[in-house]
C-alpha positions as CSV (number, residue, x, y, z in Angstrom):
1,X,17.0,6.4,-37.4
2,X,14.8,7.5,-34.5
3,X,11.9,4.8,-35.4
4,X,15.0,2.2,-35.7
5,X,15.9,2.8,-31.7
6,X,12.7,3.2,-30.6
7,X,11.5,-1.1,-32.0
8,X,12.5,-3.4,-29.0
9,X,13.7,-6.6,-30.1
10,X,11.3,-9.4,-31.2
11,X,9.1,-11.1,-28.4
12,X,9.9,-8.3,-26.0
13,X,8.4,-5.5,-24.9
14,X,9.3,-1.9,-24.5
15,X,10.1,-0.8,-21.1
16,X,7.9,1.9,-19.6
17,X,6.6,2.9,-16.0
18,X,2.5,1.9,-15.7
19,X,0.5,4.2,-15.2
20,X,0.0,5.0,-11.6
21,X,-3.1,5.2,-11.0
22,X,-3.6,1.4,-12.6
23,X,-1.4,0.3,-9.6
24,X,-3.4,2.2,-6.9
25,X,-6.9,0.7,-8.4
26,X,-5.3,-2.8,-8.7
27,X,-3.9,-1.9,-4.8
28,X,-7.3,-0.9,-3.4
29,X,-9.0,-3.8,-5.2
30,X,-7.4,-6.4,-3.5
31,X,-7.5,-4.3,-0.2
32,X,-11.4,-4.8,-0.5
33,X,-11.2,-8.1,-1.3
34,X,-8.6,-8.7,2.0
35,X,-11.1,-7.0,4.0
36,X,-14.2,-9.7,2.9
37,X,-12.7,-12.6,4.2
38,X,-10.1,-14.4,6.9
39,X,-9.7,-17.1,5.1
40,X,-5.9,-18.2,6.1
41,X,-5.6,-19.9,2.8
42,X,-7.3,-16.4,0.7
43,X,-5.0,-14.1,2.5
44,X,-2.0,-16.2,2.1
45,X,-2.6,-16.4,-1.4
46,X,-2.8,-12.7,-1.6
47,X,0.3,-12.2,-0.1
48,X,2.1,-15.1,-2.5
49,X,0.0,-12.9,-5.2
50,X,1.5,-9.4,-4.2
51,X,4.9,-10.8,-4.1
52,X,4.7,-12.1,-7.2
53,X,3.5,-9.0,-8.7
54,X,6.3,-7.1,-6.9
55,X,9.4,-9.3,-7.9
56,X,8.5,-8.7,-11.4
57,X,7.2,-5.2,-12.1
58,X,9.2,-3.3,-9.6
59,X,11.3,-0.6,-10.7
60,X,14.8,0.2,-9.3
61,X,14.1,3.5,-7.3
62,X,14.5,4.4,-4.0
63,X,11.0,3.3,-3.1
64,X,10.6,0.5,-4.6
65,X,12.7,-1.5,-2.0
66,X,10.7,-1.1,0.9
67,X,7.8,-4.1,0.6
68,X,10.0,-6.0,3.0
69,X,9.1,-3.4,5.7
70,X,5.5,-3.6,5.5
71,X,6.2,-7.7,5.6
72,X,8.1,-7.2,9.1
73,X,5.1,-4.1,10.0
74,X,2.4,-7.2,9.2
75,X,4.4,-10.1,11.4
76,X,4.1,-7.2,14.3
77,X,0.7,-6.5,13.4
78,X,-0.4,-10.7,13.9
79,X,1.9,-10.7,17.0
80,X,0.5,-7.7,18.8
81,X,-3.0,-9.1,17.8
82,X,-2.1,-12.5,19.6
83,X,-0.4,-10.6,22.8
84,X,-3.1,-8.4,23.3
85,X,-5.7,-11.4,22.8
86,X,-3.9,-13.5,25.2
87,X,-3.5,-10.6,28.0
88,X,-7.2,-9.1,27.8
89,X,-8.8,-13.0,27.6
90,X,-12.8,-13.4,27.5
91,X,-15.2,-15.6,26.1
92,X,-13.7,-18.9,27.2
93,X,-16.2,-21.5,26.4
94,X,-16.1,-25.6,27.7
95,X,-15.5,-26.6,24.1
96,X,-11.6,-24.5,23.8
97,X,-8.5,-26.3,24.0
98,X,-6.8,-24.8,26.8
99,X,-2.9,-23.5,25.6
100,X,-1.8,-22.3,28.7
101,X,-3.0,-20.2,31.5
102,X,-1.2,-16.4,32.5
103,X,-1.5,-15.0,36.2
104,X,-5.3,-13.7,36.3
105,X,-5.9,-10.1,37.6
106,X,-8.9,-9.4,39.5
107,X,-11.2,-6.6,38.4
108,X,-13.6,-4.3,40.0
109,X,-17.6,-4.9,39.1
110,X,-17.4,-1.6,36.8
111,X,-15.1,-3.4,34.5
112,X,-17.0,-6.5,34.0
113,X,-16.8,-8.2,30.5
114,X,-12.9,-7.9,30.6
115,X,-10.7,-10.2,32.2
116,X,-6.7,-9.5,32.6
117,X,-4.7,-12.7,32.3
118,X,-6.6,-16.3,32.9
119,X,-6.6,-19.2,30.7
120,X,-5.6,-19.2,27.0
121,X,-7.8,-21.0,24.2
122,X,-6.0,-22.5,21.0
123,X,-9.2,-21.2,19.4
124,X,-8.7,-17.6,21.0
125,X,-4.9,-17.6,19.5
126,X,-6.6,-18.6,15.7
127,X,-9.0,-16.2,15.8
128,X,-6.5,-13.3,17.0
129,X,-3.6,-14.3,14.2
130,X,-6.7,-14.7,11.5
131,X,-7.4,-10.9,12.1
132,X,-4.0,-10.2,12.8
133,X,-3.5,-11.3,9.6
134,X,-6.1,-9.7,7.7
135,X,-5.3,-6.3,8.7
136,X,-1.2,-7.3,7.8
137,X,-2.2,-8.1,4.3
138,X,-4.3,-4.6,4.4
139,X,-1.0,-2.7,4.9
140,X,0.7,-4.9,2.6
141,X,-1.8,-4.0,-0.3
142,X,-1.1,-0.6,0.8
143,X,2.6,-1.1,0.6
144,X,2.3,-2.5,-3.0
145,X,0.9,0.3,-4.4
146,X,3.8,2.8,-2.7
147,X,6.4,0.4,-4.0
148,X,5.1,-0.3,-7.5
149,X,3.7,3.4,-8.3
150,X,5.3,6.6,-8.8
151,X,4.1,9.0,-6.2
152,X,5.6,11.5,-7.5
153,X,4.3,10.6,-11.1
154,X,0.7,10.2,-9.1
155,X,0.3,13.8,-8.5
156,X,0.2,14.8,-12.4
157,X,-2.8,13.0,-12.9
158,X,-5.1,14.1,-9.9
159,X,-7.6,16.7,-10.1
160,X,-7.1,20.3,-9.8
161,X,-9.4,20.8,-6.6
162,X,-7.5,18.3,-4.8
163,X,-3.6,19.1,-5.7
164,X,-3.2,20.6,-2.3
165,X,-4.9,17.6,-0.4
166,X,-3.0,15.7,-3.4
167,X,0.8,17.0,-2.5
168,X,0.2,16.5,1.3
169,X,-1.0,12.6,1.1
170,X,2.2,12.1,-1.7
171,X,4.3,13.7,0.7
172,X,3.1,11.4,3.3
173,X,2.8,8.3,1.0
174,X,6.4,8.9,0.2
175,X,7.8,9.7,3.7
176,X,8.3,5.8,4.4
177,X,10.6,4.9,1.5
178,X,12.5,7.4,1.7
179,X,13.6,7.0,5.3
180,X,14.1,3.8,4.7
181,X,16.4,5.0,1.6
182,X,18.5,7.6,4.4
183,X,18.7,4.8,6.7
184,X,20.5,2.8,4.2
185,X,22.5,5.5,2.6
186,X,23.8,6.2,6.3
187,X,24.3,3.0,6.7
188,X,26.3,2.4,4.1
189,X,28.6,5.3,4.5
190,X,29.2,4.4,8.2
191,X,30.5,1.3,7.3
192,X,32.8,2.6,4.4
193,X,34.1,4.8,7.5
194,X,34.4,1.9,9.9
195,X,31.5,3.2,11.8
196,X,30.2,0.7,14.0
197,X,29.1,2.2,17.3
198,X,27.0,0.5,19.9
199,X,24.5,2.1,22.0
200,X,23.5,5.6,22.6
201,X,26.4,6.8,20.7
202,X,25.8,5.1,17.8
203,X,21.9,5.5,17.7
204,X,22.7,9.4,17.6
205,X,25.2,9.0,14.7
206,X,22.7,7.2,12.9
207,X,19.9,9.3,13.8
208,X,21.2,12.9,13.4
209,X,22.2,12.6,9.7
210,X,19.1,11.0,8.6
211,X,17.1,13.4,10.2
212,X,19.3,16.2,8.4
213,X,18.6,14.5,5.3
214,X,15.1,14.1,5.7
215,X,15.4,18.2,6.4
216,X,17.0,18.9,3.1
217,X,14.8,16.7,1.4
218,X,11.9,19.1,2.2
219,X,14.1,22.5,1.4
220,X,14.6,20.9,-1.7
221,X,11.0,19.9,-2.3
222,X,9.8,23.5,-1.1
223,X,12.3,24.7,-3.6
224,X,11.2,23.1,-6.5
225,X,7.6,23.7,-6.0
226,X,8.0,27.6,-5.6
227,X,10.1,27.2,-9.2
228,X,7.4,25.6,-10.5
229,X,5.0,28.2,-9.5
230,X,2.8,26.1,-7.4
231,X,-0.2,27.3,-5.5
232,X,-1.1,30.2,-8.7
233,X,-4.8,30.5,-8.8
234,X,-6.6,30.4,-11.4
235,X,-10.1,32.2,-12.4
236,X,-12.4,31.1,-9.9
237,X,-15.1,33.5,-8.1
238,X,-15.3,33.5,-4.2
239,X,-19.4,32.1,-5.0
240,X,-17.8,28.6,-7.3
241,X,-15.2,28.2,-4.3
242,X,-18.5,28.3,-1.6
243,X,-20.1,25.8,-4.1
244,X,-17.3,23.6,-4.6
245,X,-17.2,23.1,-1.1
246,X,-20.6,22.3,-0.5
247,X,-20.8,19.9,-3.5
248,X,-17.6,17.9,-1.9
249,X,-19.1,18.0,1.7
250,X,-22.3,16.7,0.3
251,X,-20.8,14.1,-1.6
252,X,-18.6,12.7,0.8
253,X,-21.1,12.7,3.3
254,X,-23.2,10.6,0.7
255,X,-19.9,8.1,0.2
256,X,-19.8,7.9,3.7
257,X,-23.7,7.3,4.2
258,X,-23.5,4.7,1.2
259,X,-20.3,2.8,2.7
260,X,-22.4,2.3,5.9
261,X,-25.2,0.9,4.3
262,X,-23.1,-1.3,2.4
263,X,-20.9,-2.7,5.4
264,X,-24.2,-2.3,8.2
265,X,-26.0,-5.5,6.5
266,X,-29.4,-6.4,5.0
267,X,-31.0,-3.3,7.5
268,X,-29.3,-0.7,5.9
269,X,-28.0,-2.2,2.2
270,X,-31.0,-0.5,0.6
271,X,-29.0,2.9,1.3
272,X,-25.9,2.1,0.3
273,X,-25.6,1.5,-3.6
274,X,-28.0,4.9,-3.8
275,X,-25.7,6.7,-1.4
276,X,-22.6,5.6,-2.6
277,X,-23.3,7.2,-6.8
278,X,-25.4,10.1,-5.1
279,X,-22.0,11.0,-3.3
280,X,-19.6,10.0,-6.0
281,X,-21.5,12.5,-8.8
282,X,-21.6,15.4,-6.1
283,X,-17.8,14.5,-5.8
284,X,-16.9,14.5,-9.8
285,X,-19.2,17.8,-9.9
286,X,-17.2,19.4,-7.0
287,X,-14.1,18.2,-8.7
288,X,-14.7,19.4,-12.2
289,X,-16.0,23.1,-10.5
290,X,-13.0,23.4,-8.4
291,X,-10.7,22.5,-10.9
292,X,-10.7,26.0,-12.4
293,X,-8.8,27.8,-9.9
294,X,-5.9,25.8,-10.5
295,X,-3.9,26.5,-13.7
296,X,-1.1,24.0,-14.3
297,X,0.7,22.6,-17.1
298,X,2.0,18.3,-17.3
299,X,4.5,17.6,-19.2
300,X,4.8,14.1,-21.0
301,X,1.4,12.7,-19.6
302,X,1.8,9.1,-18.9
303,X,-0.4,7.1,-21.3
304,X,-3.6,4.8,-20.2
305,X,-3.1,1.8,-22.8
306,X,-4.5,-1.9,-22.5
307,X,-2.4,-3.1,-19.8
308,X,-3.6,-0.2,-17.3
309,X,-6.9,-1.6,-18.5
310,X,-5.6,-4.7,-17.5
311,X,-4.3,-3.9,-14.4
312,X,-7.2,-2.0,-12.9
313,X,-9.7,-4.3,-13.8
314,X,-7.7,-7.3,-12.0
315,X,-7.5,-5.9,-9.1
316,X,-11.3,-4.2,-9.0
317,X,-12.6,-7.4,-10.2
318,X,-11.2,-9.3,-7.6
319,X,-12.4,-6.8,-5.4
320,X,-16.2,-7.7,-7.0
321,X,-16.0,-11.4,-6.9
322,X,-15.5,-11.5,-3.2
323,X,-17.7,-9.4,-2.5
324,X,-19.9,-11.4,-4.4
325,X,-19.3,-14.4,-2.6
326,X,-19.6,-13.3,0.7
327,X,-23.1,-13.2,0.2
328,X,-23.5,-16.9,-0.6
329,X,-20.6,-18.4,0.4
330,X,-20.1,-16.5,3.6
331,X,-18.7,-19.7,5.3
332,X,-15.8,-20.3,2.9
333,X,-14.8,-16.6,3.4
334,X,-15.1,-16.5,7.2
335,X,-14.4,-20.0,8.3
336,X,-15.2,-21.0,11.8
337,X,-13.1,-22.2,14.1
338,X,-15.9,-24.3,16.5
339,X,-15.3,-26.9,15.6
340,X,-11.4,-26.7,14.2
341,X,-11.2,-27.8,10.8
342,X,-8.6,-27.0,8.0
343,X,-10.7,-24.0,6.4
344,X,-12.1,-25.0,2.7
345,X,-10.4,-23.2,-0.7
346,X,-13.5,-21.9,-2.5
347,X,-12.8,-21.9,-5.9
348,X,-14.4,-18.6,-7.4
349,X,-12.2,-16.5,-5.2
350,X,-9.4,-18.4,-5.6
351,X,-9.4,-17.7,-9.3
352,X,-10.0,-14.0,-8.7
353,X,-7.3,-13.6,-7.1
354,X,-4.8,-15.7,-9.5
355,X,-6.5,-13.6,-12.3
356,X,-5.3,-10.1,-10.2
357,X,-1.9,-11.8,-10.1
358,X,-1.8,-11.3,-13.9
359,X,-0.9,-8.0,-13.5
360,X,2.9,-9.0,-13.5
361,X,2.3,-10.4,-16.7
362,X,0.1,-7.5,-18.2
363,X,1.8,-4.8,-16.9
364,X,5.1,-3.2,-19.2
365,X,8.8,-4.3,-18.0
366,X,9.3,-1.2,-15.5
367,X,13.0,1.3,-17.0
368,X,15.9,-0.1,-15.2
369,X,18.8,1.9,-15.1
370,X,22.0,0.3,-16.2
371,X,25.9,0.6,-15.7
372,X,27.3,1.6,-18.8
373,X,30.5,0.0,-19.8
374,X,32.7,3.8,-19.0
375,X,30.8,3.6,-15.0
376,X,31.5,-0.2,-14.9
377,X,35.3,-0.5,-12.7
378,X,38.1,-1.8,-14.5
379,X,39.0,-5.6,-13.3
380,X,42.8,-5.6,-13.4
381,X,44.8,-9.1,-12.9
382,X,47.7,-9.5,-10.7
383,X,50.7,-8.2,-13.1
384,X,48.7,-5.5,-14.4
385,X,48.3,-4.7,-10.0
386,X,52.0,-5.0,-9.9
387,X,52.7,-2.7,-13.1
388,X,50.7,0.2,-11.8
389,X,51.7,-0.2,-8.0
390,X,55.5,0.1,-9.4
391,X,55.0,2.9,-11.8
């Protein structure tokens, strides 16, 4: 009887969460490949691509309703980019097309190389919304991989020397979505009270009991770790702790020395491949040592089938292909804009990033919850109204 429920109908697949690390991997790999290139037409794509990916394979939680946000935190993003490029204006050549011209500011001779104000170039205003919009699409990567993973499932799965650092960046991660979920649960019970005040008054009503919720939030998170017996140390020696330590210090400092010599250029690339797997075994060394002092249990590990396979690889092989193509097709990643042309489509990247964009296709159907029939409210007609009103 049990193997009966568990088959899912024919042609359909049985609902499960991914795992979440296949989300963050798939997240950071088209974060890399965003960071390669301002290509209007590439980072619009990943945008259509993330949205994609999100209308499909989002869950119904709390957190999984807050990629709008990072949408309205990227049109800020490109706007303050454009304001601030328009205000602090330099490098106005004979070839711009002049927009418009602001009230210029005079500055002293120590201040040289910045001008306030003065003339604005059409080519000044491109340039600031193509970066604008590269670093939007950044936060946007980062905002798919908070509304598409589990945080709280993320913290099962990390390392035992880093569940402290682990708890504190979930706690963070998480902070976002679930203001936003207060705001909208205060919202919501404002207006079933007829709540609608304007103004100071009605910024503190709204303010006050989210702030109390966010409050009780964290009791009840503190609460819940203590039951669970977090922070128990396990059998490590003061001597593996003082060589954990050095083993992490010394690989992140070789991550960081490889990442340089990856983004410095051709003077530096010869240290940064090297670097980079120096760092990352010191890291997995530091990781497996410092594991030991941490005794915990999971319960029901999430599974790592084909479609996190899937997943991952999307994403980090998009992440691969542009960086492979910056390095011979550099002008179809970072058009120019002297002289203004529509900026070219180059077709390997474009097909890296439609192959991420599989992911809502590989990845399980997310568990929706659903109103049982007994929840569901009874629709009465208009005799049946009258019936009960009498009685």
């Amino acid at each position: 009887m049990t193997r009966s429920l568990a088959r899912s109908p024919a042609g359909s697949r049985t609902p499960r969460a991914l795992h979440p690390i296949a989300w963050w991997l798939w997240a950071i790999g088209m974060a890399t490949a965003v960071s390669r290139t301002v290509n209007p037409l590439l980072l619009l794509l990943v945008l259509a691509v993330l949205g994609f990916v999100i209308a499909n394979r989002r869950s119904d939680a709390p957190w999984a309703r807050a990629f709008k946000y990072y949408l309205y935190l990227a049109l800020i993003v490109i706007v303050t980019r454009v304001i601030f490029r328009s205000v602090f204006a330099s490098g106005i050549t004979p070839a711009d097309h002049i927009l418009f011209s602001l009230p210029h500011i005079h500055t002293p001779s120590w201040y040289a190389g910045i001008q306030l104000g003065g003339p604005v170039s059409l080519e000044a205003t491109l340039s600031a919304s193509l970066d604008g919009l590269r670093l939007g699409a950044l936060l946007c990567c980062v905002g798919a991989a908070n509304v598409l993973a589990n945080p709280k499932r993320a913290l099962r799965v990390l390392p035992g020397a880093l569940y402290e650092l682990g708890v504190a960046v979930i706690v963070a991660l998480s902070f976002a979505p679930q203001l936003v979920e207060s705001v909208q649960r205060v919202h919501r019970a404002r207006q079933l009270r007829a709540g609608h005040g304007k103004g100071l008054r009605g910024l503190r009503s709204l303010v006050i009991p989210v702030l109390e919720d966010a409050l009780e939030r964290a009791l009840h998170l503190a609460a819940g770790m203590d039951s669970r017996g977090y922070g128990r140390s396990g059998s490590a020696t003061r001597a593996s702790r003082r060589i954990t330590a050095i083993l992490l210090i010394l690989g992140m400092c070789g991550l960081c020395v490889g990442a340089y010599g990856l983004l410095a250029g051709t003077d530096a690339k010869a240290v940064g491949i090297p670097g980079i797997a120096a760092g990352a075994v010191l890291c997995c060394l530091g990781l497996a040592l410092g594991g030991r002092r941490v005794t915990r249990t999971s319960y029901r590990p999430d599974p790592w089938a084909w479609p996190e396979w899937v997943v991952s690889l999307g994403g980090l092989g998009c992440a691969v292909a542009l960086y492979l193509s910056s390095s011979y097709d550099a002008a179809a990643l970072a058009p120019s804009l002297y002289p203004l042309s529509w900026p070219p489509l180059p077709l390997v990247p474009t097909l890296a990033i439609v192959v991420a964009g599989l992911a809502a296709l590989a990845a399980p159907p997310p568990v929706r919850r659903r109103a049982t029939p007994a929840t569901r409210p009874a629709v009465r007609t208009a005799p049946e109204r009258e019936r009960v009103t009498a009685s």
